[in-house]
C-alpha positions in Angstrom: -1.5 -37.5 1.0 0.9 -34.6 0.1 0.2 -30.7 0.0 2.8 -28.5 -1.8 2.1 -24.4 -0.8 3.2 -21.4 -3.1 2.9 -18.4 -1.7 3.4 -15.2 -3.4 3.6 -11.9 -2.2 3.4 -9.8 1.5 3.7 -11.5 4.7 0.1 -11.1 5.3 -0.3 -13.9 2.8 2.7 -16.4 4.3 1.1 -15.6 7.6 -2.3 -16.9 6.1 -0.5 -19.8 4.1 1.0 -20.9 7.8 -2.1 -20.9 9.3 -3.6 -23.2 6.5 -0.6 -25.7 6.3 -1.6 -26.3 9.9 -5.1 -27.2 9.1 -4.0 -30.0 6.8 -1.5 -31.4 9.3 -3.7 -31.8 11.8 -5.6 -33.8 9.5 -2.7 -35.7 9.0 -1.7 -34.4 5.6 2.3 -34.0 5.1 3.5 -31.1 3.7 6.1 -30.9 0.9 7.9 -28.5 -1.1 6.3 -27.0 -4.1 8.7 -28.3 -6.5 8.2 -31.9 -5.0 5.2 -34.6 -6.3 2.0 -34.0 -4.8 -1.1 -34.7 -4.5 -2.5 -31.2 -3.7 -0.9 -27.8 -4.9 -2.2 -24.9 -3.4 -0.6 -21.8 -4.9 -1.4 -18.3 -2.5 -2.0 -15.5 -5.1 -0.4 -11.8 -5.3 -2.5 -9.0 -7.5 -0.3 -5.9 -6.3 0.9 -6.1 -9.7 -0.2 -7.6 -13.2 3.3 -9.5 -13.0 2.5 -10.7 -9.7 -0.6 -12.5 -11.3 1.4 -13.9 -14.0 3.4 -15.6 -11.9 0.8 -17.0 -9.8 -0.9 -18.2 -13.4 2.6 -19.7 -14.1 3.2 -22.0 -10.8 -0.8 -22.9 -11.1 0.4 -24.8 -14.5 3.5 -25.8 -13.4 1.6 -27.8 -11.2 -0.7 -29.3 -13.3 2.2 -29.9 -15.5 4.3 -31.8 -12.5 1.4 -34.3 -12.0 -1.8 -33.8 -14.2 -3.8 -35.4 -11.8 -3.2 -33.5 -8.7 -5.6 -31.2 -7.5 -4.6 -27.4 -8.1 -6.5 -24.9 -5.6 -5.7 -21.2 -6.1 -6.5 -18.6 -2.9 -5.5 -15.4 -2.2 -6.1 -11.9 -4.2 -5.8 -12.5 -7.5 -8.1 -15.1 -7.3 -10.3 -12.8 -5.2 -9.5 -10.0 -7.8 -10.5 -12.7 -11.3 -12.1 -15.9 -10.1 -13.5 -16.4 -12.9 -10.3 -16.4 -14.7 -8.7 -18.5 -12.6 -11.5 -21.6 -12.7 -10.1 -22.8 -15.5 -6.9 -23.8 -14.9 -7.6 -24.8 -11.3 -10.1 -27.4 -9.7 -11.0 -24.5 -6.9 -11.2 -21.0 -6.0 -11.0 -20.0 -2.9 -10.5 -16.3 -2.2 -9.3 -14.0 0.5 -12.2 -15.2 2.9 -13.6 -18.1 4.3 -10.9 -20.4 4.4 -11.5 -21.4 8.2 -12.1 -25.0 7.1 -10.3 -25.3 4.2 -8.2 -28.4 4.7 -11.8 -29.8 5.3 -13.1 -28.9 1.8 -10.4 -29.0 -0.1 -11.9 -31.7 -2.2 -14.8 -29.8 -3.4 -15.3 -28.0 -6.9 -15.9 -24.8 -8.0 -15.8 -21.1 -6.9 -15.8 -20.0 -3.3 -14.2 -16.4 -3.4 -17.2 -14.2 -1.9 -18.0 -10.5 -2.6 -15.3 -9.6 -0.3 -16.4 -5.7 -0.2 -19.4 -8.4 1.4 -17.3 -9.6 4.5 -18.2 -8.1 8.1 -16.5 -10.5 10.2 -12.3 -10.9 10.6 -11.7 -14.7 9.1 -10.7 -17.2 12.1 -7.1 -17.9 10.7 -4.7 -18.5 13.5 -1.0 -20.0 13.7 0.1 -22.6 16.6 3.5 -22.9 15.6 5.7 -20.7 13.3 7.7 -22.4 10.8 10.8 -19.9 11.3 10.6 -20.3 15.5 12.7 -16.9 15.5 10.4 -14.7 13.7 6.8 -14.7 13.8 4.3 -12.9 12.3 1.0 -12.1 14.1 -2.2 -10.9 11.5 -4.3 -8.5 13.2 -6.5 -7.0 10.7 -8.0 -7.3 7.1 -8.8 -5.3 5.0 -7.7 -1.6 3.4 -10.1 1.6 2.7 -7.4 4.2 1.9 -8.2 3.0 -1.8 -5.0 4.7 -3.7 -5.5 5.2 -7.6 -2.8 2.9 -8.4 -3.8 -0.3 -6.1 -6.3 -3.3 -6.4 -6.0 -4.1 -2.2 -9.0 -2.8 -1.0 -11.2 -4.5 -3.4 -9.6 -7.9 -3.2 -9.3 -7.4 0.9 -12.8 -5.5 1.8 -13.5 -3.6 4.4 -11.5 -2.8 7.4 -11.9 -5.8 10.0 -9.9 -6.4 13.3 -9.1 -9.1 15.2 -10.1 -10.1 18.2 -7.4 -8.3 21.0 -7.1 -11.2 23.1 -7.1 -13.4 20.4 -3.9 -11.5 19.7 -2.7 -12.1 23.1 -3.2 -15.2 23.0 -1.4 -16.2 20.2 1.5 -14.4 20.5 1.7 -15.6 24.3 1.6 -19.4 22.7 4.6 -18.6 20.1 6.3 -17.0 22.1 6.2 -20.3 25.0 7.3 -22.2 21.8 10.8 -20.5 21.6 10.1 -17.3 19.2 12.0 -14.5 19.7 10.6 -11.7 17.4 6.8 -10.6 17.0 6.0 -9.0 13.8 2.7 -7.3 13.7 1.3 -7.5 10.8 -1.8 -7.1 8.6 -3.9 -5.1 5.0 -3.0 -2.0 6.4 -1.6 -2.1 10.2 -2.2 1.0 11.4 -6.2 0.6 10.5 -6.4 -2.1 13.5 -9.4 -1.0 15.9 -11.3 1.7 13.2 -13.8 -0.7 13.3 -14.1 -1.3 17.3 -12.4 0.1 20.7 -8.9 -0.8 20.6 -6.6 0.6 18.3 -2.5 -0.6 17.1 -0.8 1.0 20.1 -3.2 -1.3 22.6 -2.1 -4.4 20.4 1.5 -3.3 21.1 0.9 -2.7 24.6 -0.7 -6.0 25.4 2.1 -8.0 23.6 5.0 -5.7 25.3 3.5 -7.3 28.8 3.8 -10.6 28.4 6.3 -12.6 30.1 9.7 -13.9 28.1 12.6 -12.7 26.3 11.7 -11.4 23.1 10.6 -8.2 21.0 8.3 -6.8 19.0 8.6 -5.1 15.6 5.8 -3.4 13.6 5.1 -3.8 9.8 4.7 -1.2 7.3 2.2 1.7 8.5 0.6 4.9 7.1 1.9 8.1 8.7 -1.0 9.2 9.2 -1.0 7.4 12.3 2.0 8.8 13.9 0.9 11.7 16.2 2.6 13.0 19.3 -0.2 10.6 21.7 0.7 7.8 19.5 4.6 7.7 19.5 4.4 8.6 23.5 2.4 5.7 23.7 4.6 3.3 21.8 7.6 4.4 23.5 6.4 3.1 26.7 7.1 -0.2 25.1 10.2 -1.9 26.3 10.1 -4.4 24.1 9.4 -2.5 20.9 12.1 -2.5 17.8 12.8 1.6 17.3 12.4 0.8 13.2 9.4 2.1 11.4 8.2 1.5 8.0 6.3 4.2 7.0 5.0 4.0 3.4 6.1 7.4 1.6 5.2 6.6 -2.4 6.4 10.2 -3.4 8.3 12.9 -1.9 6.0 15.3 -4.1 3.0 16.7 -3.0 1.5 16.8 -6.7 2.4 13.0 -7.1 0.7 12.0 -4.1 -2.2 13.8 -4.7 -2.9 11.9 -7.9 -1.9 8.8 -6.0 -4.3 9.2 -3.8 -2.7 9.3 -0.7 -4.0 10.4 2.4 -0.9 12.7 3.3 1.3 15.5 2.0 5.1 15.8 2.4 4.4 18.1 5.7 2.5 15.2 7.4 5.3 12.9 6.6 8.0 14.8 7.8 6.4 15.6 10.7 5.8 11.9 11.4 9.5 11.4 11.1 10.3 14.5 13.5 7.8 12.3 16.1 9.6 9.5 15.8 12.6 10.7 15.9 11.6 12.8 19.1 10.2 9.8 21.4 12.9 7.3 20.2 16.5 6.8 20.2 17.7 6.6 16.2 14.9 4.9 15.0 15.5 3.0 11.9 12.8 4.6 9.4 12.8 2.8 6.3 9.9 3.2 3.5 8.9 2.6 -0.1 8.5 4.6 -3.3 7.2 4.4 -6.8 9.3 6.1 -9.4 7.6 6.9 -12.9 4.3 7.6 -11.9 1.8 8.8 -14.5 1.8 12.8 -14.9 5.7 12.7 -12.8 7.4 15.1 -14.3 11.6 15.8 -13.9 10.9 18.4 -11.7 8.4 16.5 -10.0 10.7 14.1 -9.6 13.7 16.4 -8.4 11.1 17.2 -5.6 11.4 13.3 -4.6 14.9 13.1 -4.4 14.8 15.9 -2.4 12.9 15.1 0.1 14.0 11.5 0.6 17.8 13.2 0.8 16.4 15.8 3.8 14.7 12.9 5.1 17.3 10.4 5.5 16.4 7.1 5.4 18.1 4.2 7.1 16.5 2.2 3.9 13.7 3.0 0.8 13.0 0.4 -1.2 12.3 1.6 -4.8 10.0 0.5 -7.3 9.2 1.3 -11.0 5.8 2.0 -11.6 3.8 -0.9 -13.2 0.3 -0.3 -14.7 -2.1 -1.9 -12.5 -5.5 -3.2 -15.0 -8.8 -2.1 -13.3 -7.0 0.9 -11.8 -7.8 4.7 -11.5 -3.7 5.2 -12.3 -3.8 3.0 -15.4 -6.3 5.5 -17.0 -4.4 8.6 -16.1 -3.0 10.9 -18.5 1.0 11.4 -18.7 2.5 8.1 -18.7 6.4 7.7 -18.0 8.1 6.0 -20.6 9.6 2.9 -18.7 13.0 3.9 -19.1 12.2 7.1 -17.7 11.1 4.8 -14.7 13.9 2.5 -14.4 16.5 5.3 -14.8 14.8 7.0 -12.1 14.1 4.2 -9.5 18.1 3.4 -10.3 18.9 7.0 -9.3 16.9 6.8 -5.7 18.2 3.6 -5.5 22.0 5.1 -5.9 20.8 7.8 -3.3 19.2 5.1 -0.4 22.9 3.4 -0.5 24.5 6.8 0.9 21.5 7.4 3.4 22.0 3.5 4.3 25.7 4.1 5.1 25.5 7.4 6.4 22.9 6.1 9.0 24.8 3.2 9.5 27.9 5.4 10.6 25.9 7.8 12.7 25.6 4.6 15.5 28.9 3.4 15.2 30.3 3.1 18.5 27.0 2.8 20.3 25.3 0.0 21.5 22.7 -2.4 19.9 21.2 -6.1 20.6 21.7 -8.7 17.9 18.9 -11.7 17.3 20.7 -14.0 15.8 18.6 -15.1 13.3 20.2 -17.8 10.5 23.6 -19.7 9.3 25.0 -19.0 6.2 28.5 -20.2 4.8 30.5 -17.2 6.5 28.9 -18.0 10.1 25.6 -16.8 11.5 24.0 -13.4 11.1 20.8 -11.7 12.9 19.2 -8.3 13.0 19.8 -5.8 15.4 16.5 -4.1 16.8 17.5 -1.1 14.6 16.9 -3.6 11.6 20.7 -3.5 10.9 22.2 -7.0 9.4 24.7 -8.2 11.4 27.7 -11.5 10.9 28.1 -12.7 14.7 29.2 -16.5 16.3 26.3 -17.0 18.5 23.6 -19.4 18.8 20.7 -19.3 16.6 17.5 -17.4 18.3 19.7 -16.0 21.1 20.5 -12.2 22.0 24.0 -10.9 21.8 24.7 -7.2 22.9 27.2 -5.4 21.1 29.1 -2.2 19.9 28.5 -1.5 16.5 
């Protein structure tokens, strides 16, 4: 029989798709692409935005529409968010939990997303083999508590639950014997690995950085709240660890963040940066904000694009802010026409191309290690460990050192 996959989304839910697809393989299912005839469409949700849900909606018909008597199984958090919603226009609802044995069930009806604010236990998802053999992504926790006004995460992921650390091991140590060259470390929210036991995201780090092999690490998007001077000596200790961090801003206004419920101000952030920038050679620091959100004022704003100019950025992605159902944020007073939002987002947008080229510039002539990482029509390209796209000739998943 054929499975098709859809997977909308973070990485934490392709890492979870992967780990599923190989369930169903081993049971001798083959896997197909989503736009192909199959017999079972599973479609891996998104609810970090109402449009995100639409979507999944939409590829949940298309299926049904491609062959009316497949079977259509939804997963992931909108259907963890709405699984009610979602039963009828699916034949099963799965969740964000308990999905251990899914290729097992598949053929049963009904609903199976839990209370998720319920779970106590990390789910036993695990990946053998990586699709992309140069990249992998490792999962190392579930679950978010920081509970921002604006965000649905922590109630369609639960609690904070970590993984296993030599479970970790482990796995990486596997993908790494089967050729891949990059470890991302991901997860809900990265930097919460080990609240919830003895180990914490800098002893994840460590444990990867000593096994054998030629490859590196790189780390997923964190709070700054976790960089402290003890935690960025401790990560610079690892040799193989990519000096680019992704450390979620929002807001470069103290105001704004406060009604966003963020667990920082601008001084914690900055000070983050002056840490990282401390223990490691020009680290790449790239981040994310929201433009437009309610009660952001033009001088509010102002403060943003000040701060995100004295911080300088090797990359921000920007993002208009989108009323989120169910949310604290969608209540608020002061909404931003969505002009206002767009306008703005295209202005820090404008702004992250100059901080992008003016970081770029500040390593020209030094060196830097390229993973080459894909071929496309003008020859193959790869990442340097700075997160800096590069066009080399080399062979796909080797290292090149070079002068940028």
């Amino acid at each position: 029989m054929k499975v098709a996959f859809h997977t909308l989304g973070c990485k934490v839910n392709q890492y979870e798709s992967d780990a599923i697809k190989e369930q169903f393989v081993a049971l001798g299912y083959e896997i197909v692409p989503y736009a192909d005839f199959a017999d079972i469409y599973i479609i891996n949700s998104c609810a970090v935005t109402a449009e995100a849900e639409r979507k999944s909606r939409q590829f949940a018909r298309q299926a049904k529409e491609r062959n009316p008597k497949a079977r259509v199984v939804v997963m992931g958090c909108s259907s963890s968010l709405h699984p009610k919603d979602w039963h009828h226009i699916t034949d099963a609802v799965w969740g964000t939990s308990n999905r251990e044995h899914m290729a097992e069930e598949i053929f049963k009806d009904g609903i199976f997303s839990e209370d998720i604010m319920k779970a106590c236990r990390y789910e036993d998802l695990h990946v053998e083999k990586t699709p992309d053999r140069i990249r992998a992504y490792i999962k190392i926790e579930e679950g978010c508590e920081n509970y921002c006004t604006y965000c649905t995460i922590p109630y369609v992921r639960g609690k904070i639950r970590s993984r296993g650390i030599d479970a970790i091991k482990e796995e990486a140590r596997r993908l790494i014997q089967d050729g891949c060259r990059e470890i991302v470390i991901t997860g809900t929210e990265v930097a919460s690995y080990g609240k919830d036991g003895t180990h914490d995201l800098c002893d994840v780090v460590d444990c990867i950085d000593r096994i054998d092999g030629e490859f590196r690490i790189r780390l997923s998007s964190m709070s700054p709240v976790f960089i402290t001077e003890k935690t960025t000596q401790r990560l610079s200790k690892a040799k193989k660890l990519c000096p680019h961090f992704h450390l979620s801003l929002q807001s470069g206004c103290d105001e704004t963040l406060s009604r966003m419920g963020r667990k920082y101000t601008t001084s914690n952030y900055l000070e983050a940066v002056k840490l990282l920038r401390k223990n490691f050679l020009s680290p790449g620091i790239t981040t994310d904000i929201i433009t437009g959100f309610p009660g952001e004022t033009d001088a509010e704003f102002l403060k943003t694009k000040e701060f995100v100019k004295h911080i300088g950025f090797s990359r921000i992605h920007v993002f208009p802010y989108s009323e989120r159902p169910g949310t604290v944020a969608a209540t608020m007073p002061g909404s931003v026409p969505v002009t206002v939002r767009k306008a703005r987002a295209k202005e820090l947008i404008a702004i992250g191309k100059d901080m992008e080229k003016n970081y770029l510039a500040s390593l020209s002539g030094t060196p830097a290690t390229v993973l080459i990482e894909e071929e496309e029509l003008s020859g193959t390209v790869g990442y340097t460990q700075h997160y800096i796209r590069v066009q080399i000739d080399g062979e796909i998943g080797t290292f090149r050192d070079i002068i940028l």
